[in-house]
C-alpha positions in Angstrom: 9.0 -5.0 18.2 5.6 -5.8 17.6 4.3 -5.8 14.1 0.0 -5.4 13.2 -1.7 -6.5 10.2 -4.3 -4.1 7.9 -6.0 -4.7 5.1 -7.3 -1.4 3.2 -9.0 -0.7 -0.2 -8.0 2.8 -1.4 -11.0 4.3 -4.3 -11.0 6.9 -6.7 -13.1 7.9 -8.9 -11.1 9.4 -12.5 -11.6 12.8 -13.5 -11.1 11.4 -17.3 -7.2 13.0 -17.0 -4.2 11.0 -19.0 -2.8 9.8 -15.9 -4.8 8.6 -12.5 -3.4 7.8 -9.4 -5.0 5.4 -6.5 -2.6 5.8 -3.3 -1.5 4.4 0.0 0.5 7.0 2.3 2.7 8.9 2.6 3.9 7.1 5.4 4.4 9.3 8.5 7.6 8.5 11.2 7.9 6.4 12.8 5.8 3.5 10.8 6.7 1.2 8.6 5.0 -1.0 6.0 5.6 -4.4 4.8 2.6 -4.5 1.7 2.7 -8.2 1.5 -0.4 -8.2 -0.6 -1.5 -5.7 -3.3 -4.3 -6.1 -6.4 -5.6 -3.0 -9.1 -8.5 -3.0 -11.1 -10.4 -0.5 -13.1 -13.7 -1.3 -12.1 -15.4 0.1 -14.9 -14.3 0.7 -17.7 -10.9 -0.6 -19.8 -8.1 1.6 -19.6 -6.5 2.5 -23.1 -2.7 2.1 -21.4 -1.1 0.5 -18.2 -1.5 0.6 -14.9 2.0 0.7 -13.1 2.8 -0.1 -9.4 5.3 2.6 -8.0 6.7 4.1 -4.9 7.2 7.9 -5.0 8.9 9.8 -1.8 12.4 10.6 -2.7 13.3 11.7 -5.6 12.9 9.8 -8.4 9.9 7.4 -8.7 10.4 3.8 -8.5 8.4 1.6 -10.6 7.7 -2.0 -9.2 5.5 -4.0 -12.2 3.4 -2.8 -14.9 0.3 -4.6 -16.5 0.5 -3.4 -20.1 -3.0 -3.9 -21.5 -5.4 -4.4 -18.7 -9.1 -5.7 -18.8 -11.9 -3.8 -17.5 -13.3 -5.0 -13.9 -10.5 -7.5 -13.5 -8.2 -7.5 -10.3 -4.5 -7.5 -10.9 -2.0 -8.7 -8.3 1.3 -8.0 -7.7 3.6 -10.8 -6.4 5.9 -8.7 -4.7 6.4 -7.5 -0.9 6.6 -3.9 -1.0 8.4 -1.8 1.9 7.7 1.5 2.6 9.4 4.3 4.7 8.6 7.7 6.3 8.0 9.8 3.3 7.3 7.4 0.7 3.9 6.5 -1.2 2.4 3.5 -3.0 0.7 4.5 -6.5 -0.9 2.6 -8.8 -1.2 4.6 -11.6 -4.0 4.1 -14.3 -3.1 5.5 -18.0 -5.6 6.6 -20.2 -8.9 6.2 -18.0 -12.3 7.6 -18.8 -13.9 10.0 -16.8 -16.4 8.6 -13.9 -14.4 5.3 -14.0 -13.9 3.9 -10.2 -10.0 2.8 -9.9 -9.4 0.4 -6.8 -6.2 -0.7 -5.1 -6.5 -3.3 -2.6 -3.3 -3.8 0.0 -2.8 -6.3 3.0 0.1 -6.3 4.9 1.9 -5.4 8.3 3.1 -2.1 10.3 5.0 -1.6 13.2 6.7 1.7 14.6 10.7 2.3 14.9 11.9 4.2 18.0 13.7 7.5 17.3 17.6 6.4 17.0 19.4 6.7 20.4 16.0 5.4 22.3 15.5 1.9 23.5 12.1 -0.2 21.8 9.3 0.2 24.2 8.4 -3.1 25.9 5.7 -5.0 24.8 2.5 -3.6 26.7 0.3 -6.2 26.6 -0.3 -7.7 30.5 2.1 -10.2 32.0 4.7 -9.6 29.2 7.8 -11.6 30.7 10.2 -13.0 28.6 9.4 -15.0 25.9 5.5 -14.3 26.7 3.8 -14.0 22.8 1.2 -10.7 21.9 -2.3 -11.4 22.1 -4.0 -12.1 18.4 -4.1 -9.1 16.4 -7.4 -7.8 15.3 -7.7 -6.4 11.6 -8.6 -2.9 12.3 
């Protein structure tokens, strides 16, 4: 199965609400997503609570790590791989923001697509694909 990188930056811009949400997905069948990367700021302004990593998608959310008193303008990583499934969405959420602030999350990772179950993985379609022949480089899209 052939996997592709992406990078992304997802923006919003906070309507001064209690709770603010920067998102990635939801994922739509039949990708997946391995986030190997992922970094939050608030750009502008210092939020006066956390901003929490989650995955919401089925049923109850699922926080990942939370960064308890955050600095304005400075980038926040998270050290762990994320997965995520058909039906599933990557939040950061930002607490206590102030209206106009821009909220950034930054992901880099790889996808690739799972055949419906009881179908066969399509063969690689790059030319001259014999066995053990490698994909071309991957371009970031």
């Amino acid at each position: 199965m052939q996997r592709f990188p992406f990078r992304s930056v997802r923006r919003t811009r906070s309507a001064g609400a209690a709770n603010e949400e920067v998102t990635f997905g939801a994922i739509l069948e039949p990708r997946r997503y391995l986030v190997t990367r992922i970094a939050v700021r608030d750009v502008t302004s210092t939020p006066t609570g956390a901003i929490t990593l989650l995955v919401k998608g089925h049923g109850d959310e699922y926080v990942i790590d939370e960064v308890p008193a955050p600095a304005a303008g400075r980038l926040y990583p998270f050290p762990d791989d994320v997965r995520l499934f058909p039906g599933e969405t990557l939040a950061a959420r930002f607490a206590g923001t102030t209206a106009a602030d821009n909220l950034e999350m930054h992901l880099e990772g790889e996808w690739w697509e799972e055949p419906p179950a009881g179908r066969p993985a399509d063969p690689p379609s790059w030319p001259d694909a014999g066995a053990g022949a490698q994909p071309p480089p991957a371009a970031y899209p």
